[in-house]
N, C-alpha and C positions, 0 to 999 in steps of 0.2 A: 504494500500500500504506500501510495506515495502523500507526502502530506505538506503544506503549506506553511512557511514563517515560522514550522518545526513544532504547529499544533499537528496533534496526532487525531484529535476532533475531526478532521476536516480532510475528507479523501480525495484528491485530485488526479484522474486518471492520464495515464501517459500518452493515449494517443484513441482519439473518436474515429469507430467505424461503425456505418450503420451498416444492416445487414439486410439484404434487398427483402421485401416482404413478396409474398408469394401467393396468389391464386390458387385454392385447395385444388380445386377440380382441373385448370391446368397445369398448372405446377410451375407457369410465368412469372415473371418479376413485375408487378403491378405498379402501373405509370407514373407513381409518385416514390418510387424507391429508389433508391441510392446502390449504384455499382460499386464491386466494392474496392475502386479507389479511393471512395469516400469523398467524388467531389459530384454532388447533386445534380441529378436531371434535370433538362429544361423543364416547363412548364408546357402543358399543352396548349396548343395555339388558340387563341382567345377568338371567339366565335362572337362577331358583331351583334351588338345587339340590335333587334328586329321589329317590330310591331307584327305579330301573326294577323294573320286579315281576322275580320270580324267573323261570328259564327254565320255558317250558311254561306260565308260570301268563297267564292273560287277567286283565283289568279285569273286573269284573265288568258281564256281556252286554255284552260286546265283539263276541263271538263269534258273537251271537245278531245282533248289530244288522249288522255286516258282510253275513253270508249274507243278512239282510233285503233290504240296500244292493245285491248282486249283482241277489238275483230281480227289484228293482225294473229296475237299471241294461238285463239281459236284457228284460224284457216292454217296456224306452223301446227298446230297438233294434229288436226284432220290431216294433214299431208305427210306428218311424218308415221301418223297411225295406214295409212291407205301402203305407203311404205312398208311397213311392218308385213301387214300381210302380202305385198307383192314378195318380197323377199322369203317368207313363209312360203309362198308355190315355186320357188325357184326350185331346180333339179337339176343335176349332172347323172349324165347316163357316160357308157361306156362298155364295150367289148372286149374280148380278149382275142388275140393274131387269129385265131383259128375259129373262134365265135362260140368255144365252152363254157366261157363265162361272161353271165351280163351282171353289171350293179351300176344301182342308180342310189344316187344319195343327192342329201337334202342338200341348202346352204353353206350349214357349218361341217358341211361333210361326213352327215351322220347316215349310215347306211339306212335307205330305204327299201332296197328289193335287192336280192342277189339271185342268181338263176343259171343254175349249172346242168350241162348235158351230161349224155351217159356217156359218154366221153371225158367230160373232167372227173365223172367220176371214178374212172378206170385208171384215171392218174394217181401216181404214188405220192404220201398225204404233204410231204415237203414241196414237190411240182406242185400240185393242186395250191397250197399255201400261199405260196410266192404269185402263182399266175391270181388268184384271187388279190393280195393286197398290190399288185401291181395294175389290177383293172378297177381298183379300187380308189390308186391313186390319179388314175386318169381321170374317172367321174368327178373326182372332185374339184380336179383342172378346171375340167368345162363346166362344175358349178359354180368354179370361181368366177369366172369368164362372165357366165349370165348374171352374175351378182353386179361384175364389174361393171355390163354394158347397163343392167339396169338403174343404178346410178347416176350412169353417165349422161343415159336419154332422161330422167329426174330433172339433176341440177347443172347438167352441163358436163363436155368432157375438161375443161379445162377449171370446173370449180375446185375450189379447196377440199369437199368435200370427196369429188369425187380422186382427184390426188390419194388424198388419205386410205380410201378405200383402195384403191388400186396398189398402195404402197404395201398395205398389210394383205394383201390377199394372193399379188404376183411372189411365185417365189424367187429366191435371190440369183437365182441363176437364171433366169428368161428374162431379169430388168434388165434395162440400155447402158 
């Protein structure tokens, strides 16, 4: 303990550090605490003070511009919902060299129908394997494909969005 004029009364610590307080739930250093260099945070930036409009009254085309912001926000969900389900019927089909095996699969390349002759089935279960996940991989090519075109006739082939899609769906060895 250190003490002052050599009263022992009177405790005078060596050196102030505050220690940043914390928000429980996220476990942040809350806007009024101290790093701990121990030299203080600014102040949040002082927000003018305003007169709110009276009750009932709008900004002028507040009112107008909102319900604009609704009908837009409704015709983006109708469109990304009509979306949904185009992409939902989308299918990649696909054959194998010799036409023993068909699969078709969905979108995200989840098998839909697979369809082997009595010919693939005479094949030994490793051949049969391979030629399966290889006609397998091809369907899903071409469901990439229809995914991709349908996108592109959507929002454009040169949209952002349809980039996006294109980028995750082409694999890395068929890009430019």
């Amino acid at each position: 303990m250190t003490t002052t004029n050599g009263n022992p009364d009177r405790f005078v610590p060596q050196a102030t550090r505050r220690v940043p307080r914390t928000v429980p739930a996220t476990g942040q250093a809350s806007p009024s605490a101290t790093p701990h260099t121990g030299v203080p945070l600014a102040p949040p930036p002082r927000v003018p003070d305003a007169a709110p409009p009276a009750a009932g009254v709008w900004v002028d085309g507040a009112e107008e511009r909102v319900a604009a912001e609704l009908v837009d926000a409704r015709r983006h969900a109708q469109e990304l919902a009509a979306l949904r389900d185009d992409m939902d019927a989308v299918r990649g089909a696909a054959r194998s060299p010799g036409g023993d095996v068909g699969v078709e699969v969905d979108a995200r390349g989840r098998l839909v129908r697979l369809r082997l002759t009595d010919g693939a089935c005479a094949l030994r279960p490793a051949g049969l394997a391979r030629l399966v996940e290889d006609t397998a991989r091809a369907a899903a090519a071409a469901a990439d494909r229809s995914a991709v075109a349908l996108v592109e006739e959507r929002f454009g082939r040169g949209s952002a969005i349809a980039a996006a899609v294109r980028e995750d769906l082409t694999p890395p060895t068929a890009r430019p």
